[in-house]
C-alpha positions in Angstrom: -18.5 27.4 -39.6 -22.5 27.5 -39.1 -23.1 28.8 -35.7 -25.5 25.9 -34.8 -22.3 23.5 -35.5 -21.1 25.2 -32.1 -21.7 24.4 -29.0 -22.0 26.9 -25.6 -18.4 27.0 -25.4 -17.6 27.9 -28.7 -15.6 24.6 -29.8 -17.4 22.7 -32.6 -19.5 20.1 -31.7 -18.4 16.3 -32.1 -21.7 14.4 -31.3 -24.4 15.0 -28.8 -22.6 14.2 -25.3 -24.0 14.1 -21.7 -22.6 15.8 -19.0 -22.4 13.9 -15.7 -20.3 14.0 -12.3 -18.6 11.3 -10.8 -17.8 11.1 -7.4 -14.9 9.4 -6.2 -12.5 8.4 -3.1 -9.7 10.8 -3.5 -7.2 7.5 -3.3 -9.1 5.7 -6.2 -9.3 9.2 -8.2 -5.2 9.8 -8.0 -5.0 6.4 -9.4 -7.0 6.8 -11.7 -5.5 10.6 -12.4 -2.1 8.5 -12.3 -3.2 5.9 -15.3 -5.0 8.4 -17.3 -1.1 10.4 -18.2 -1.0 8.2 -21.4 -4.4 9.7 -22.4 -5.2 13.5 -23.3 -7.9 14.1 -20.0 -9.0 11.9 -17.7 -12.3 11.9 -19.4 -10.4 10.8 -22.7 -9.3 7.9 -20.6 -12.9 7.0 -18.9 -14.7 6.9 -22.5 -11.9 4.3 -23.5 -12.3 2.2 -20.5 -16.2 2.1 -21.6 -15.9 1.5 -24.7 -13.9 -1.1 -24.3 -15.8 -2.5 -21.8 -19.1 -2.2 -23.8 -17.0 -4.0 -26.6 -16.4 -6.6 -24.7 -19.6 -7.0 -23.6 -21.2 -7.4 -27.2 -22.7 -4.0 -26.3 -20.8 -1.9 -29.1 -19.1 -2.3 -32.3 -15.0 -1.6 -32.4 -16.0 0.2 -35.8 -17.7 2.1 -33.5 -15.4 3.0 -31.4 -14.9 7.0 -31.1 -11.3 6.7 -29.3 -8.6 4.5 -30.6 -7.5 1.6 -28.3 -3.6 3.3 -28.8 -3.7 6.2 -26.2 -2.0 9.2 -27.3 0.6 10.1 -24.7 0.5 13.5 -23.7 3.6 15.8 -24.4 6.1 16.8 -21.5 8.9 19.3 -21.9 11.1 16.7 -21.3 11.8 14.5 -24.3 
């Protein structure tokens, strides 16, 4: 892998992505924590929300879509 594939951390870049914080009531974030268990991270579950959104709003094409509308649970050591 070309180094300039990498980003800072060292994990291979996707696409260009911005880095912003959120601030949030802690009784809306563990609701929102809560919801997101179906998704890999929270910010997995935050880009589907938008995308969606911006779907719906004419704003995006679904072939554009980088998640998939099916969330992929996250694995417990109890199944």
């Amino acid at each position: 892998m070309l180094m300039d594939k990498v980003n800072k951390v060292g994990r291979p870049q996707v696409e260009q992505s911005s880095v912003r914080g959120v601030r949030f009531p802690v009784r809306i974030w563990n609701k929102v924590y809560g919801a997101s268990k179906d998704f890999r991270s929270v910010n997995e579950y935050f880009l589907s929300l938008v995308e969606s959104d911006l779907i719906k709003k004419k704003k995006l094409k679904n072939s554009e879509r980088r998640t998939t509308e099916i969330s992929i649970g996250r694995t417990t050591g109890s199944e």
